[in-house]
Structures are given as C-alpha cells and as structure tokens.
N, C-alpha and C positions, 0 to 999 in steps of 0.2 A: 504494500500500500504506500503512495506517494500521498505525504503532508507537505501542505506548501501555507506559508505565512505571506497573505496579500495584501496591498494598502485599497484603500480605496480610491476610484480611478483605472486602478489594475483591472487584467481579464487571462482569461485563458482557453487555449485555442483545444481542444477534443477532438483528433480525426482532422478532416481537411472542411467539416462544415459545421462545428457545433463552439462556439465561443460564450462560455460564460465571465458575466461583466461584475465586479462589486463596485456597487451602488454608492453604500449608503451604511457606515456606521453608527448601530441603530442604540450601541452601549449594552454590557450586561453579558459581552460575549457573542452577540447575534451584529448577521448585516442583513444589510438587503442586496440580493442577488438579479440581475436579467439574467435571459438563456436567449440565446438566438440561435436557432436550430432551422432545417428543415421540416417539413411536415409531415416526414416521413419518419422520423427521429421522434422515437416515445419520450416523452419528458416524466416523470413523477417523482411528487416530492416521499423520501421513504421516512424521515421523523427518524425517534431514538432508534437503533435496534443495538442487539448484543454485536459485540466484535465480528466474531463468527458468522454469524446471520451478515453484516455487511461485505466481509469479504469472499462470501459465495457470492452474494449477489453483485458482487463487482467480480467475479470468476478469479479471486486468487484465492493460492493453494498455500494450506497453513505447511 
C-alpha cells in the first residue's frame, strides 16, 4: 500500500485517466477531495474498513 502526505492544491494522476484533486482542508484530519474520472470508471466512496478488508479491495497481497 502507497501512503502519500498531500497539500492542498495537490492531485494525483491513477492510470492514464483518473486524477484525484485535494480540495479543501476541512481540519480534524479530513479534506475534501474531486475525482475526475471517466464514466466508465466506478467511483465509490468505501468509509472505515479493517486493514485487511482494504487491501483486498485494492488487490494487495499481505
């Protein structure tokens, strides 16, 4: 799993068409995020899950 620390302003490019933007330092540990994707490209937001649960669903391997 890749941790990355962004400012706001910053983004990040996913693949050759998916770029997520931070917004908006909202305080408390949260921002606000865009996603500018094709339509073709699922977006969902997934909330808490365990470690585990996240890194299957990003398909890495403990």
């Amino acid at each position: 799993m890749l941790t990355l620390k962004l400012k706001v302003g910053e983004s990040l490019l996913l693949g050759d068409d998916v770029r997520v933007f931070i917004k908006e330092d909202l305080g408390g540990g949260q921002v606000r995020v865009s996603i500018s994707a094709p339509r073709s490209v699922n977006v969902e937001r997934i909330g808490k899950l365990r470690t585990d649960e996240l890194q299957c669903a990003l398909g890495v391997s403990q």
